[in-house]
BADRENRO-830033 format. One record per atom (N, C-alpha, C, CB): residue in three letters; x, y, z. Coordinates in steps of 0.1 Angstrom, whole numbers, plus 2048, in hexadecimal, padded with zeros to 3 digits. Glycine has a CB too. Example, Ala and Ser with C-alpha at 12.3 -4.5 7.8 and 13.67 -1.06 7.14 Angstrom:
% BADRENRO-830033
ALA8847C784E/ALA87B7D384E/ALA8847DF84E/ALA8717D385A/SER8807EA847/SER8897F5847/SER88180084F/SER88D7FA839/
END
This chain:
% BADRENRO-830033
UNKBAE0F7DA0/UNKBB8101D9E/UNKBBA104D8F/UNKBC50FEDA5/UNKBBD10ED8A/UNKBBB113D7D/UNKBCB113D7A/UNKBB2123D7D/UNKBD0111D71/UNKBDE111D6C/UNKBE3122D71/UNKBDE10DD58/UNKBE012CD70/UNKBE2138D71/UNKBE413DD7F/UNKBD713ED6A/UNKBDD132D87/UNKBDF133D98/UNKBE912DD9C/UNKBD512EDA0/UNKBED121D94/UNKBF9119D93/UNKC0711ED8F/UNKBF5111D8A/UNKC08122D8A/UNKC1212ED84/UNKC14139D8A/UNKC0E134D7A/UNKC0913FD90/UNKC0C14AD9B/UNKC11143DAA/UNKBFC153D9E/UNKC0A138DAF/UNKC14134DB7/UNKC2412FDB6/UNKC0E12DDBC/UNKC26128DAB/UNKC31129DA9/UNKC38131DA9/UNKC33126DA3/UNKC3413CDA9/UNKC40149DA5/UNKC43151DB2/UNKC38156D9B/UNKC3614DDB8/UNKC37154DC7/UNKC3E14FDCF/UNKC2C155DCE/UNKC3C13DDD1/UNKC48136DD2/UNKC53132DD6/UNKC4A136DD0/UNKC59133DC5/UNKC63130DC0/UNKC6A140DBB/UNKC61126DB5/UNKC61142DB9/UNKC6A156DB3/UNKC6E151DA1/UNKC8315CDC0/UNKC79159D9F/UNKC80157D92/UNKC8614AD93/UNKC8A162D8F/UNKC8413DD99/UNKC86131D98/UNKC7E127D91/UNKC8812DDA3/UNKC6E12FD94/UNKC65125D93/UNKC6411DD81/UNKC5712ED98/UNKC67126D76/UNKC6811DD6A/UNKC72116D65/UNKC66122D61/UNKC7F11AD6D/UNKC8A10CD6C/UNKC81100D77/UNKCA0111D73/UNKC7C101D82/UNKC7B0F9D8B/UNKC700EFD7F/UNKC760FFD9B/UNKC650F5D79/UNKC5E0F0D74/UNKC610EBD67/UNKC550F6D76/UNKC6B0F2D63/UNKC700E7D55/UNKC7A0DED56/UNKC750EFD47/UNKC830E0D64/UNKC900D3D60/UNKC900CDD6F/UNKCA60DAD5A/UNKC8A0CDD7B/UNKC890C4D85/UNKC7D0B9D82/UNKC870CCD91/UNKC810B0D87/UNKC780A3D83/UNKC720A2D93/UNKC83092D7C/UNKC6509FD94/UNKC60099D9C/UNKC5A08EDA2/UNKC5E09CD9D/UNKC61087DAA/UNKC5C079DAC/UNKC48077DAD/UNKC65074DBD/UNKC46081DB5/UNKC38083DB9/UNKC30086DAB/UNKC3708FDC5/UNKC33088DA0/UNKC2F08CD94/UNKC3107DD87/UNKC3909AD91/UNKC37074D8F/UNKC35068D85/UNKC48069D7E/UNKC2406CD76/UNKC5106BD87/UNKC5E072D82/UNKC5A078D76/UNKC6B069D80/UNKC54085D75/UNKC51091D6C/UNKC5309CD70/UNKC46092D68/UNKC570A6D66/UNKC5A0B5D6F/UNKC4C0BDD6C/UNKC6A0BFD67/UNKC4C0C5D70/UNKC3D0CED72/UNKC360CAD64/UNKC400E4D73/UNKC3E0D3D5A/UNKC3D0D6D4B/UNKC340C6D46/UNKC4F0D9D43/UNKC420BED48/UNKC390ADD43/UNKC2E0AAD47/UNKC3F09FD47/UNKC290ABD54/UNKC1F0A8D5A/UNKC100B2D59/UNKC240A6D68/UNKC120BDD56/UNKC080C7D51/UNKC060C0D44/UNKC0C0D8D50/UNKC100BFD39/UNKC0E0BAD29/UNKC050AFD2C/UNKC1C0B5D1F/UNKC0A0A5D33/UNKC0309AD30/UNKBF409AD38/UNKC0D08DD33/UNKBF00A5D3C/UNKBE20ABD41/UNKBE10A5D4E/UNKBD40A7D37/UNKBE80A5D58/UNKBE70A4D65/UNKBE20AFD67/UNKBF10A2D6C/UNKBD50AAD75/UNKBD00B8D7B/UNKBD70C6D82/UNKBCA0B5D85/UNKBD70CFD7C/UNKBDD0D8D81/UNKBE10D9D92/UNKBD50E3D7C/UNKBD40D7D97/UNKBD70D4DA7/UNKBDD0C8DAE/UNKBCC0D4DAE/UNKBD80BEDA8/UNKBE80B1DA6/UNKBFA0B5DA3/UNKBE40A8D94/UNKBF70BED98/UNKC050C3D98/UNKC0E0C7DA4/UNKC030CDD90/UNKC050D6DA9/UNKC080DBDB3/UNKC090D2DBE/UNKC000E3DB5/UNKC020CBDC3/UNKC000C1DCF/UNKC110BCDD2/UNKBF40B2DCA/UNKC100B9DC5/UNKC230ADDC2/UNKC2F0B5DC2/UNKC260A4DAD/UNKC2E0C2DBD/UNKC390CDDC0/UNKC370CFDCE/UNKC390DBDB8/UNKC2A0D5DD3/UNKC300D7DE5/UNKC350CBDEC/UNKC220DCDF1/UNKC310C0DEB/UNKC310B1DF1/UNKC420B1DEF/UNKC250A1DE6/UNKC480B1DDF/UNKC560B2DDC/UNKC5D0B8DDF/UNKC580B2DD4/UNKC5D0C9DE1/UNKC5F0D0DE7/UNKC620D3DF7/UNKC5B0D4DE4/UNKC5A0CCDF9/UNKC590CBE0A/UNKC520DBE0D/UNKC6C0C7E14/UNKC4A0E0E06/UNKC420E7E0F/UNKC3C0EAE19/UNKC3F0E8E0E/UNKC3C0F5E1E/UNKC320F6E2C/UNKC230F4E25/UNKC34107E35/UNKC1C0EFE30/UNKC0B0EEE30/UNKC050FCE2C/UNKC030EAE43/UNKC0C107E2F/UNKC09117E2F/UNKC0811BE1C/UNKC19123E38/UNKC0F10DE18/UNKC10112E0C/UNKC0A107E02/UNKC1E116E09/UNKC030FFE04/UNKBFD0F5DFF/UNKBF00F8DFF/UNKBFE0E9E06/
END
């Protein structure tokens, strides 16, 4: 997954939530990191995602 596909799902989402969700919620499934930390420190983009739906409790429809 390409960072740019990443971002677009977030937005689709989350809406106008998605860059507070990704700069000040921490996620356990991310190593307790919020989106932002875990992209910097070069986690796979699709790793990322994986840990927000898993944290989120997404549906499968959206994973």
């Amino acid at each position: 997954m390409r960072l740019t596909e990443f971002w677009r799902r977030m937005a689709d989402t989350f809406g106008p939530h998605a860059p507070f969700l990704a700069s000040d919620h921490v996620f356990a499934e991310l190593g307790n990191r919020t989106v932002q930390q875990a992209l910097a420190d070069g986690e796979p983009v699709k790793d990322v995602w994986r840990g927000v739906c898993v944290g989120m409790e997404l549906p499968p429809s959206k994973r």
